[in-house]
C-alpha positions as CSV (number, residue, x, y, z in Angstrom):
1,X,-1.8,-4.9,-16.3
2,X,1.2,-7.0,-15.3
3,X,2.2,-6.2,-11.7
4,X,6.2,-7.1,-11.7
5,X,5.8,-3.7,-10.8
6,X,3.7,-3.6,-7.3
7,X,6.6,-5.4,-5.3
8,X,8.0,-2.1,-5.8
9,X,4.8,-0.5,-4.5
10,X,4.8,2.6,-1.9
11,X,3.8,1.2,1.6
12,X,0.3,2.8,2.7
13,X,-0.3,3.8,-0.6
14,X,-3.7,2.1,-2.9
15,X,-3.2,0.7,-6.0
16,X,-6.1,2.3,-7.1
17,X,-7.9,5.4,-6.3
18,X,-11.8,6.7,-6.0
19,X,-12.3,9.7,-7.4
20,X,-14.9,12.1,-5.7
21,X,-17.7,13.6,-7.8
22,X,-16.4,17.5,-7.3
23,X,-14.8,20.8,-8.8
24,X,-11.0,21.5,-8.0
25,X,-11.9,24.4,-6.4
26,X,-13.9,22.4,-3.6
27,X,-10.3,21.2,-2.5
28,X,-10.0,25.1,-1.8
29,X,-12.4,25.4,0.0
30,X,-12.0,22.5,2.0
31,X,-8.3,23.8,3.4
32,X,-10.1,27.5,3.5
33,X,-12.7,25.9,6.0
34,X,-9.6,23.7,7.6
35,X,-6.9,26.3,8.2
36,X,-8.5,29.7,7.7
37,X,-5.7,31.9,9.1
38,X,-2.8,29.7,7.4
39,X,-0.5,31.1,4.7
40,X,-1.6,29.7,1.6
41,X,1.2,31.9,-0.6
42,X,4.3,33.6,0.1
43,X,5.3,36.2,-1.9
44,X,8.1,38.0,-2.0
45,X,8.0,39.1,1.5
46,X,4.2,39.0,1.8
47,X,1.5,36.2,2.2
48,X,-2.2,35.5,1.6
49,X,-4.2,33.1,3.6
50,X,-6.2,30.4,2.8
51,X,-9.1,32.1,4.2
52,X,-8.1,35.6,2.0
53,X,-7.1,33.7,-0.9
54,X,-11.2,31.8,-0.8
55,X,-11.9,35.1,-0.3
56,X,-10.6,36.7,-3.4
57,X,-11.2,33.9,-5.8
58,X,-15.0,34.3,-5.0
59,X,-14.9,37.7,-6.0
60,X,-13.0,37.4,-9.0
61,X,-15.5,35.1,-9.8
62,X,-18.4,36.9,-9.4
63,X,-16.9,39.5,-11.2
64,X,-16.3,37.2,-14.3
65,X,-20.0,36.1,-14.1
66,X,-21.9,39.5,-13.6
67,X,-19.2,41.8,-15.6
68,X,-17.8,39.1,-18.0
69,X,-20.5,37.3,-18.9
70,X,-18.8,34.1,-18.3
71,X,-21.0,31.0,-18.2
72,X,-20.3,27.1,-17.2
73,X,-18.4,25.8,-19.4
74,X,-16.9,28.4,-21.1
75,X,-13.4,29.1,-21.7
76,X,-11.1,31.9,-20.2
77,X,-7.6,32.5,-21.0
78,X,-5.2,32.9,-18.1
79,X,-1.5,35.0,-19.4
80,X,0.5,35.7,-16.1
81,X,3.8,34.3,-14.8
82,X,3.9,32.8,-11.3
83,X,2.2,35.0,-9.2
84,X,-0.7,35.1,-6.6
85,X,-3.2,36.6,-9.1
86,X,-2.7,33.4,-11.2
87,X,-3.7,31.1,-8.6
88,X,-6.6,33.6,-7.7
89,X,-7.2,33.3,-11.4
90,X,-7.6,29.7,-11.7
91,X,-9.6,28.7,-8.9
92,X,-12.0,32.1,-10.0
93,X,-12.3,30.8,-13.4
94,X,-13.2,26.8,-11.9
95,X,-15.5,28.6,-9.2
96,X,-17.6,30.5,-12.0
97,X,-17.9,27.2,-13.9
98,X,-15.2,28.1,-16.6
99,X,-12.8,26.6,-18.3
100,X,-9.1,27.5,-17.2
101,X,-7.3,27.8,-20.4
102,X,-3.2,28.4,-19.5
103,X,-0.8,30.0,-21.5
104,X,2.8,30.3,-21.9
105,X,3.7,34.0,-20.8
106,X,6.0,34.3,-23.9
107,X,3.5,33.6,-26.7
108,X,3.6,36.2,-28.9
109,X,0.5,38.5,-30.4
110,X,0.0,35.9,-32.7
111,X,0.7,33.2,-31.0
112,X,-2.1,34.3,-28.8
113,X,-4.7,35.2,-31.5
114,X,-4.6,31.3,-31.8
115,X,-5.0,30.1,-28.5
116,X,-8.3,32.9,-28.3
117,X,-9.5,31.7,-31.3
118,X,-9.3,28.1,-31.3
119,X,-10.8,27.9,-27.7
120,X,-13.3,30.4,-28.2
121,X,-12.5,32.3,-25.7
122,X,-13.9,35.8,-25.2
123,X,-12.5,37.1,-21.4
124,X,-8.4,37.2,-20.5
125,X,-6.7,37.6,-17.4
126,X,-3.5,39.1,-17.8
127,X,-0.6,40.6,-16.2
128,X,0.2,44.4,-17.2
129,X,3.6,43.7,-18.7
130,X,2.0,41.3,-21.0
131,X,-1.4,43.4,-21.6
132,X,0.6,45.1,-24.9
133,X,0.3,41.4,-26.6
134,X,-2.7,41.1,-25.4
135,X,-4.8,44.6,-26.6
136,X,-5.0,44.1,-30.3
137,X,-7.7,41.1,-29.8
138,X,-9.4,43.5,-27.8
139,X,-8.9,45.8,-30.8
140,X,-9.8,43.2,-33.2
141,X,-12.8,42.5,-31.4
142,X,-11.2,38.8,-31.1
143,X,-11.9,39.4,-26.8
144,X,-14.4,41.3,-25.1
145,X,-12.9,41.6,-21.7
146,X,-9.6,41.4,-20.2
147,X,-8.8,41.7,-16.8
148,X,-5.2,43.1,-15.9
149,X,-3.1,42.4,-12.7
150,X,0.1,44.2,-11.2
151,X,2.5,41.6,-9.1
152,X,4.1,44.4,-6.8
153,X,0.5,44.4,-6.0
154,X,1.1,41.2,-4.2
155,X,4.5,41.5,-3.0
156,X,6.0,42.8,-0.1
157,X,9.3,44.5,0.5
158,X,12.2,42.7,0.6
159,X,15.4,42.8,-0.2
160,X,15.6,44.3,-3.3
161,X,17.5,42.1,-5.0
162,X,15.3,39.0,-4.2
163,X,12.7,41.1,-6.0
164,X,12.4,40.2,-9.8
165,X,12.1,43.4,-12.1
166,X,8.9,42.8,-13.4
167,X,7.6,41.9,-10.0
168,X,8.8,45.3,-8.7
169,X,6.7,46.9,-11.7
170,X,4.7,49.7,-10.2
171,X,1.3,49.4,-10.7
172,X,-0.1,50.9,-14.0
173,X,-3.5,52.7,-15.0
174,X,-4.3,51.0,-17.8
175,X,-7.7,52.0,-19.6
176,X,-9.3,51.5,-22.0
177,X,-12.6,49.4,-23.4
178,X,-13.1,45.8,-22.2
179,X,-10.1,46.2,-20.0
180,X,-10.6,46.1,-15.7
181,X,-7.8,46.1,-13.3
182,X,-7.7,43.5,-11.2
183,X,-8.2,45.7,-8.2
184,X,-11.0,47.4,-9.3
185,X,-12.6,43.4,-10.2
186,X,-11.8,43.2,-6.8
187,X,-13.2,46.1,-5.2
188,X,-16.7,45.8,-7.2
189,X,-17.7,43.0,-4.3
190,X,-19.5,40.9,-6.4
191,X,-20.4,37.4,-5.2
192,X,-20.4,34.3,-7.3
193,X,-23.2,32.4,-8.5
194,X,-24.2,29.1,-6.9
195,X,-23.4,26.5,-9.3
196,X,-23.4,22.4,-9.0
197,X,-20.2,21.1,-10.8
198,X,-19.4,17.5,-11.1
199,X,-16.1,15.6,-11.8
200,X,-17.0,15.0,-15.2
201,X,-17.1,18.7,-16.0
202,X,-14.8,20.5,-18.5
203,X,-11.8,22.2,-16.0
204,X,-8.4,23.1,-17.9
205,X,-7.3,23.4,-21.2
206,X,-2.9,23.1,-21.2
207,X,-2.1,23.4,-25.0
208,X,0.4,21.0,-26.1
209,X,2.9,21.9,-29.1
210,X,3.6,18.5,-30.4
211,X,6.4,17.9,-33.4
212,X,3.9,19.9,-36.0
213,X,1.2,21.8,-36.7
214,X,-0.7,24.6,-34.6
215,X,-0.7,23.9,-30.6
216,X,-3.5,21.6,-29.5
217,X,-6.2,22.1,-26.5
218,X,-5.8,19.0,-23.6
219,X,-9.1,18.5,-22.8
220,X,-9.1,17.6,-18.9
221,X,-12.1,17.4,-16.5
222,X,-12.3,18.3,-12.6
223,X,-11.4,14.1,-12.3
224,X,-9.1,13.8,-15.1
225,X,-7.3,16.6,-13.0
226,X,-8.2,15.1,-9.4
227,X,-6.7,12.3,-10.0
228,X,-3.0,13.4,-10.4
229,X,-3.7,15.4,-6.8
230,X,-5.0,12.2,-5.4
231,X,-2.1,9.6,-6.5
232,X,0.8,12.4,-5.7
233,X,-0.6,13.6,-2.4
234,X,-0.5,9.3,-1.8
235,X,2.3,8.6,-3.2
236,X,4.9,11.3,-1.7
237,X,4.0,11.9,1.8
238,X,4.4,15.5,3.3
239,X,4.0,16.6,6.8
240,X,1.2,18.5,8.0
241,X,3.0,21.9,7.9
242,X,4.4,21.3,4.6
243,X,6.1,24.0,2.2
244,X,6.3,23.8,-1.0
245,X,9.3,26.0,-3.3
246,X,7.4,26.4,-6.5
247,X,9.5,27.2,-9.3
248,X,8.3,25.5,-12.5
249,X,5.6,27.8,-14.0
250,X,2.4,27.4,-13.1
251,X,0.7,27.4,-16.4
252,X,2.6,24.0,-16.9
253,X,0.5,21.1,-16.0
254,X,3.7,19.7,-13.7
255,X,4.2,23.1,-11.8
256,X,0.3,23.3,-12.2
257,X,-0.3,20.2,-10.1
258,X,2.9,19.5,-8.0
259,X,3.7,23.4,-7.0
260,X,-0.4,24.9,-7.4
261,X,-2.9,22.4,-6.9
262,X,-1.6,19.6,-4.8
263,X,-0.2,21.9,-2.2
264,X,-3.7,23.7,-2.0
265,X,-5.7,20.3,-1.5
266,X,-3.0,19.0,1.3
267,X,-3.4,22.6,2.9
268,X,0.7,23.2,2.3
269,X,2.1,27.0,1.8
270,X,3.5,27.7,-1.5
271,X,6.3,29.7,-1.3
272,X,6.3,31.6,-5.1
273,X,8.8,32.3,-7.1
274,X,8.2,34.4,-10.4
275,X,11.5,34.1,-12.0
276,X,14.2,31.3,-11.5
277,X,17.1,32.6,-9.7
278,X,19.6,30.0,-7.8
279,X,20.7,32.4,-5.1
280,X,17.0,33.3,-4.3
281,X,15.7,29.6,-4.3
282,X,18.6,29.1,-2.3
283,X,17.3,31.3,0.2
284,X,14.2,30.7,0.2
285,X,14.5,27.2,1.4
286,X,17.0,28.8,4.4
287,X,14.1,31.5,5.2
288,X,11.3,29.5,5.1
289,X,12.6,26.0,5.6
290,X,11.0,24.3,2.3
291,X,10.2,20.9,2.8
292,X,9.1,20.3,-0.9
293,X,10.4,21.1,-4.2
294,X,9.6,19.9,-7.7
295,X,11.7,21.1,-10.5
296,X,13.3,19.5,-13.6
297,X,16.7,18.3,-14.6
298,X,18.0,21.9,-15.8
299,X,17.2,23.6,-12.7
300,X,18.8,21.3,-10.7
301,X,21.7,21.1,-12.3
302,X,22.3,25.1,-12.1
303,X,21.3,24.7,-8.4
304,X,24.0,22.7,-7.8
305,X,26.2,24.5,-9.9
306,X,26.3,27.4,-7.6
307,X,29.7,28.3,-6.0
308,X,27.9,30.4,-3.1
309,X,25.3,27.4,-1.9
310,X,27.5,26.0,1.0
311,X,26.6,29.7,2.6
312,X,22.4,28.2,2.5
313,X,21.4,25.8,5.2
314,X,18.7,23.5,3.2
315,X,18.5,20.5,5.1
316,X,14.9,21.3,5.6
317,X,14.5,19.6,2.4
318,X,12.8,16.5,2.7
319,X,11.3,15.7,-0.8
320,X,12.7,16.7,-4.1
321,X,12.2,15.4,-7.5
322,X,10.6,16.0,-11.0
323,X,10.8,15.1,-14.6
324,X,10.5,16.9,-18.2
325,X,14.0,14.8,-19.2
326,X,16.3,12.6,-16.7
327,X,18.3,13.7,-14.1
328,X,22.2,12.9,-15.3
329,X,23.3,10.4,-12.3
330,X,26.1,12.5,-11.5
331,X,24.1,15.3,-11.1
332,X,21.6,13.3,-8.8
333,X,24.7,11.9,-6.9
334,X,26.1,15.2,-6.2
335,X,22.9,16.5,-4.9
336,X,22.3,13.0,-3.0
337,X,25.9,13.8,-1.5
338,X,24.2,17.6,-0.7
339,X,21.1,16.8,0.5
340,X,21.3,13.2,1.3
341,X,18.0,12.7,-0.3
342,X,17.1,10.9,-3.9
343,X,15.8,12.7,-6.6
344,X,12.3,11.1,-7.3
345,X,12.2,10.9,-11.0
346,X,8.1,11.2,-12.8
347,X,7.1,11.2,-16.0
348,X,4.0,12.5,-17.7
349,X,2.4,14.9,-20.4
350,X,0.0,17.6,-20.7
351,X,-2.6,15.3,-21.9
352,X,-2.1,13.0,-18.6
353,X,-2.0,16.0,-16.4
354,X,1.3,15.4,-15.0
355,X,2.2,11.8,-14.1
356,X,1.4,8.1,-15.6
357,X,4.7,7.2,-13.8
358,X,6.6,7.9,-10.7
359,X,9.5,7.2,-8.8
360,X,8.8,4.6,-5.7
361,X,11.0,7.3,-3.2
362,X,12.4,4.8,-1.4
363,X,13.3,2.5,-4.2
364,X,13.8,5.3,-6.9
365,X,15.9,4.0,-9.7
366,X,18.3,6.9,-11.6
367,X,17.4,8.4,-15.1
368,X,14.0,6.3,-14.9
369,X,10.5,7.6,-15.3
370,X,9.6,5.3,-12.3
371,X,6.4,3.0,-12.3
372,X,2.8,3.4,-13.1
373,X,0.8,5.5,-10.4
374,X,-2.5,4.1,-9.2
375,X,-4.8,3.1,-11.5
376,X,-2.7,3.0,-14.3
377,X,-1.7,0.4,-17.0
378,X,1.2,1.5,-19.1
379,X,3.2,-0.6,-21.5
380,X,5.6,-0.7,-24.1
381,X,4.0,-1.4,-27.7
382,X,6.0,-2.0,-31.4
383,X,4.6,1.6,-33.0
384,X,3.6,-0.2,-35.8
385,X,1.9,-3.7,-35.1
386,X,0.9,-2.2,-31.5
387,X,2.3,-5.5,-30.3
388,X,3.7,-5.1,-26.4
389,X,7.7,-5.4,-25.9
390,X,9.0,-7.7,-23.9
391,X,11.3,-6.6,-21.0
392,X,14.3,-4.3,-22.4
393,X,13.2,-4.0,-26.3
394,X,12.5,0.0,-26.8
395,X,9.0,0.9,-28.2
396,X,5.9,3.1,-27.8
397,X,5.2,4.4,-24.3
398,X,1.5,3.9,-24.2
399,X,-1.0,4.7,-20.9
400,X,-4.3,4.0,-19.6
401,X,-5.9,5.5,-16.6
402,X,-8.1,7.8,-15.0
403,X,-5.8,10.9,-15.9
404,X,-6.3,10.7,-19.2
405,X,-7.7,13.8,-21.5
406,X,-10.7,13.5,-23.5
407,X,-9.4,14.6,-26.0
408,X,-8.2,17.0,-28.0
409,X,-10.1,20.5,-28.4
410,X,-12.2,20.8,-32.1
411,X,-9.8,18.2,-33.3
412,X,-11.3,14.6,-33.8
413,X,-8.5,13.5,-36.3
414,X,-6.1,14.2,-33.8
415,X,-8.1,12.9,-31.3
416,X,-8.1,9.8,-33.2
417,X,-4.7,8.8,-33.8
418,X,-4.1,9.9,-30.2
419,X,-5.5,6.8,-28.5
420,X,-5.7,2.9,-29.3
421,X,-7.5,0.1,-27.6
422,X,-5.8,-2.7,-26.1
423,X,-7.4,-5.9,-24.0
424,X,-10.9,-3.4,-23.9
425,X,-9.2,-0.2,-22.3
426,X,-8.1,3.2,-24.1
427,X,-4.5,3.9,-24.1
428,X,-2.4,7.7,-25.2
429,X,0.0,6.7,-27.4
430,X,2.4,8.9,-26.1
431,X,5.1,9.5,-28.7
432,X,8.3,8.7,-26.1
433,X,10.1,5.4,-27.1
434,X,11.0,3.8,-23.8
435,X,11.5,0.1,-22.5
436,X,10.7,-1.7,-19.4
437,X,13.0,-3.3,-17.3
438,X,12.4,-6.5,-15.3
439,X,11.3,-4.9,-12.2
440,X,8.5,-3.0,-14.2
441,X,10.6,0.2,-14.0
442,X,9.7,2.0,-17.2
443,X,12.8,4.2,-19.1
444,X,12.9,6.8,-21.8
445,X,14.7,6.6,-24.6
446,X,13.3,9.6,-26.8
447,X,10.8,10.5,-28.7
448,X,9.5,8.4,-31.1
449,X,11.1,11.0,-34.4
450,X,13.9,12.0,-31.9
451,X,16.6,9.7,-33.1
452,X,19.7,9.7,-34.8
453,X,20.7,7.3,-37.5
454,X,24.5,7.2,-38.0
455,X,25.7,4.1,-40.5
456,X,22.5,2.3,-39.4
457,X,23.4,2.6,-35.7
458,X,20.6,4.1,-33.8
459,X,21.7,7.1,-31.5
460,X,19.3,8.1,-29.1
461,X,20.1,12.0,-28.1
462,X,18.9,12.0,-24.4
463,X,21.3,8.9,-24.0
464,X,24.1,10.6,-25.0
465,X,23.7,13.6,-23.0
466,X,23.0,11.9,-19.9
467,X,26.5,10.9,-20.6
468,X,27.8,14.0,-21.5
469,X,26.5,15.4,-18.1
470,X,29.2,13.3,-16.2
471,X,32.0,15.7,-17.9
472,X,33.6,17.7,-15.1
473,X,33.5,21.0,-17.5
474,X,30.2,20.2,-19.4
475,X,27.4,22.6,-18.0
476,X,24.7,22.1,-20.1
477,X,24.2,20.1,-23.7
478,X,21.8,19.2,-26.5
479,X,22.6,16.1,-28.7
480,X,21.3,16.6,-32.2
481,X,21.8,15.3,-35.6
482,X,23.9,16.6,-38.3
483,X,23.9,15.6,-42.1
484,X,26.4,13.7,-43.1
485,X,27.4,12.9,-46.6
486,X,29.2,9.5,-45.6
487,X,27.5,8.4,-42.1
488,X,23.7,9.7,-43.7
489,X,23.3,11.7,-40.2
490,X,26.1,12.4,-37.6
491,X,25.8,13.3,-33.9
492,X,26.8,16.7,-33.3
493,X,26.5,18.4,-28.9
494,X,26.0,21.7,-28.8
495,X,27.7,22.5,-25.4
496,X,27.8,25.4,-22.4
497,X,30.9,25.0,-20.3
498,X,31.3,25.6,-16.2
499,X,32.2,29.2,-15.0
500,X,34.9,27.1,-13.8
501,X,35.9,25.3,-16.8
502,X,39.8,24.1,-17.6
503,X,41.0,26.8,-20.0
504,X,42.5,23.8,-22.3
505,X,38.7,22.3,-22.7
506,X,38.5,22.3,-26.3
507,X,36.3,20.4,-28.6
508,X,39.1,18.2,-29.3
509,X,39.2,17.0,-25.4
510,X,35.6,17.0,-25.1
511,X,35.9,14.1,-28.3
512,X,38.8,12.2,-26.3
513,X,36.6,12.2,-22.8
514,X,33.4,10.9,-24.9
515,X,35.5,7.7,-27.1
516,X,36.4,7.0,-23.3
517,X,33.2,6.6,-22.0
518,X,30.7,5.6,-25.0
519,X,30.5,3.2,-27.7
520,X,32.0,4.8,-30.6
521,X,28.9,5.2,-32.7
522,X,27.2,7.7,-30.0
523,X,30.7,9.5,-29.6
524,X,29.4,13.1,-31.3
525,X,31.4,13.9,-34.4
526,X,30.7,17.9,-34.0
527,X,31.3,20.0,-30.8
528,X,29.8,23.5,-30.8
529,X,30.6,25.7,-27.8
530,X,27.7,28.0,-27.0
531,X,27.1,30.8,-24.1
532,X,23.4,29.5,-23.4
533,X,20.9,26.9,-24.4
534,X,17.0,28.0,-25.6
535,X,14.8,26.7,-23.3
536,X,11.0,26.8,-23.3
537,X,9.3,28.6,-20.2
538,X,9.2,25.7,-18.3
539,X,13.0,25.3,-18.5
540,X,13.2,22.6,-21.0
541,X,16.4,23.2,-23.6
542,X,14.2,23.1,-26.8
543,X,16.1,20.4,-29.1
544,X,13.7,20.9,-31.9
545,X,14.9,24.6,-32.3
546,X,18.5,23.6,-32.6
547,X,17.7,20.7,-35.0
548,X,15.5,23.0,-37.0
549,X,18.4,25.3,-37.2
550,X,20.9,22.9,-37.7
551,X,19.0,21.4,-40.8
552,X,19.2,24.9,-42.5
553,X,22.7,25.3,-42.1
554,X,23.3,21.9,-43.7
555,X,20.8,22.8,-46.5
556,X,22.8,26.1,-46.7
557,X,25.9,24.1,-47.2
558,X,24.6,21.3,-49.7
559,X,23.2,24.4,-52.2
């Protein structure tokens, strides 16, 4: 490991970590036994304890083991958006020996036939607006039991327009065979089993979608996941009474760590969202002076964007940051001018669980992943002689450290071509092309098949855009590439203007704005106007799904 890096280094905080022989959920119980009457989560009006939420997790548990059937080591699918039950969920599943297997909220029937199938999974927990995607396996005879929660169950009685729609739900009867509402799991009072679980036990499954093929399971043990909660409670101090706005989705191992678990292990309050909303984060912060909020890049940027959020006092904001793509430096300056605090940029993957990389916040560097976290090696390889870079040449991001997944689920061939040995340690090839600079600060380019060649000049996409973003009109873009007949590819934005947008913002200005402030051969040849971007459910604009379409529409066109 060369350590250019460490004179960059957080004061107080170990270059390298212990990790204890335990179960995530004994970080639970730990704050339970530490601060018994303090909110653990704020919902919507209402909160839950730490000493309720122990409380409830152990009988969710026991009800998974005596009703379920659900044995150490086994998997369970968890379906819900942000909510109390999920968290409830998780820790139950970890406290009965299980598992946790999270899924996105908007898979599909199908989509979740897979996920039950390829993890073997036999119980669900579910939220009732997703249980009609969910009943055919039970149908099928693909699950056995599934366990169905109501938000409004949860939340209190706010202002009704704080309230998301499906949180407001009234609480359904649902019947049927192999299906329990989560109240009545509740109300059966069943206590758990006394189990012994160690680090190296099997905790969380995050599936990962990848460039092709069917999504693969993350295989991460209780200290694969531990030590991401360890290294980011060191490495961004919070006060005592922290709280924590959590707004990425929880099934998402950022939100999963940064917003669920690491908040729980420091004792924090997590103040839930369900759905993004600007207004309502905006107030949330005001009502319960946040200290702490993770988000990414797109959620930022429409926080700032709000014409109403000089009426929200949020200088109780003290740490703010995240990752999933760079933060454009003039949106990080405009929220620096806000806030007065630096966004602390982090980098990492579902199979790291969360960060290889973060931020130093008090020497944070813009648009940069930041610098390996403790215990970590990461380096910049050639992706094909798996020779290192020297400073500033763009190749592989690869990563070795005690975050690191075993593997991936049933799938040694993938497994394989996953990881490499360098100098006797095992390195993730990640699949980002980045570069380090001289100070050891590590920078993404793109992904690896993420790159446009125009004439022979390379175009990175996420370069571009970062550009883009400095455009006083430009909301929101996605840099892709379009066939060209003469160029081979050409770069084409698809673009969402401001609400407040000059009238005469055409394509044609858009061009003249970029030749002034890029090197010709990233300028983008195509400007398409659109209302809205796709974006996954943790808020990432999904590039692939406009390349994909784009392709078709050139293939259209050639035939």
């Amino acid at each position: 490991m060369e350590a250019k890096h460490f004179k960059f280094w957080p004061d107080g905080v170990p270059r390298t970590i212990e990790i204890p022989d335990r179960s995530i959920h004994a970080n639970l119980e730990a704050s339970a036994a530490q601060h018994p009457g303090k909110p653990a989560i704020v919902f919507y009006g209402a909160s839950l304890s730490y000493s309720e939420l122990k409380g409830q997790v152990d009988l969710v548990a026991g009800f998974l083991q005596q009703r379920c059937a659900v044995r150490k080591g086994d998997r369970v699918l968890l379906n819900m958006q942000n909510c109390p039950q999920f968290i409830i969920a998780y820790y139950a599943i970890l406290r009965a020996g299980a598992m946790v297997v999270p899924v996105n909220p908007m898979n599909l029937t199908g989509e979740l036939r897979h996920f039950v199938a390829d993890s073997d999974a036999r119980t669900m927990l579910t939220a009732q607006e997703l249980y009609p995607l969910a009943a055919p396996l039970l149908q099928e005879g693909v699950l056995d039991h599934i366990i169905v929660a109501s938000y409004a169950e949860y939340a209190g009685e706010p202002a009704s327009e704080e309230l998301p729609e499906v949180a407001a739900a009234a609480p359904e009867e649902i019947i049927g065979p192999g299906v329990v509402l989560w109240r009545d799991a509740l109300a059966a009072q069943l206590p758990p089993e006394q189990l012994v679980i160690h680090g190296s036990d099997k905790c969380v499954m995050p599936y990962t979608s990848g460039t092709t093929g069917q999504p693969k399971g993350c295989v991460h043990t209780h200290s694969t996941v531990m030590s991401t909660i360890l290294a980011g409670a060191l490495w961004i101090s919070t006060e005592d009474d922290a709280r924590v706005l959590a707004t990425l989705p929880l099934f998402h191992v950022t939100g999963m760590q940064s917003s669920m678990n690491g908040p729980l292990y420091r004792g924090s309050t997590i103040v839930l969202m369900t759905r993004w909303d600007r207004d309502i984060a905006a107030r949330l912060i005001q009502r319960h002076r946040i200290s702490a909020w993770t988000n990414i890049a797109t959620m930022a940027i429409d926080f700032l964007a709000n014409p109403e959020l000089h009426r929200y006092d949020i200088s109780s904001l003290k740490n703010i940051g995240g990752g999933g793509a760079a933060m454009p430096q003039s949106v990080a300056q405009r929220l620096k001018e806000l806030t007065g605090l630096t966004y602390v940029e982090g980098y990492g993957l579902s199979e790291t669980m969360a960060p290889t990389h973060i931020n130093p916040p008090s020497r944070a560097k813009q648009q940069c992943l930041g610098i390996p976290i403790c215990s970590t090696d990461s380096r910049v390889i050639d992706p094909d002689t798996l020779a290192q870079r020297p400073p500033g040449e763009v190749g592989e991001i690869v990563s070795s450290g005690p975050q690191l997944f075993l593997g991936y689920w049933k799938n040694p061939e993938a497994t394989a071509a996953a990881f490499i040995e360098l100098d006797a340690k095992r390195f993730f090839r990640t699949g980002d092309l980045g570069y380090c600079d001289p100070d050891g600060y590590f920078f993404l380019v793109d992904r690896l098949k993420r790159m446009i060649n125009a004439s022979g000049f390379k175009v990175w996409p996420a370069e571009v855009e970062s550009m883009l973003y400095a455009h006083p009109d430009i909301h929101e873009v996605c840099v892709i590439g379009s066939r060209d007949a003469r160029r081979g590819e050409t770069v084409k934005a698809v673009v969402v203007l401001r609400d407040t947008a000059n009238t005469r913002t055409d394509g044609a200005s858009i061009l003249k704005w970029a030749r002034e402030h890029m090197a010709a051969y990233k300028v983008p040849r195509v400007i398409e106007f659109a209302r809205s971007l796709p974006k996954s459910a943790t808020g990432k604009i999904r590039w692939r799904l406009l390349q994909d379409q784009e392709n078709q529409r050139t293939d259209r066109v050639r035939t």
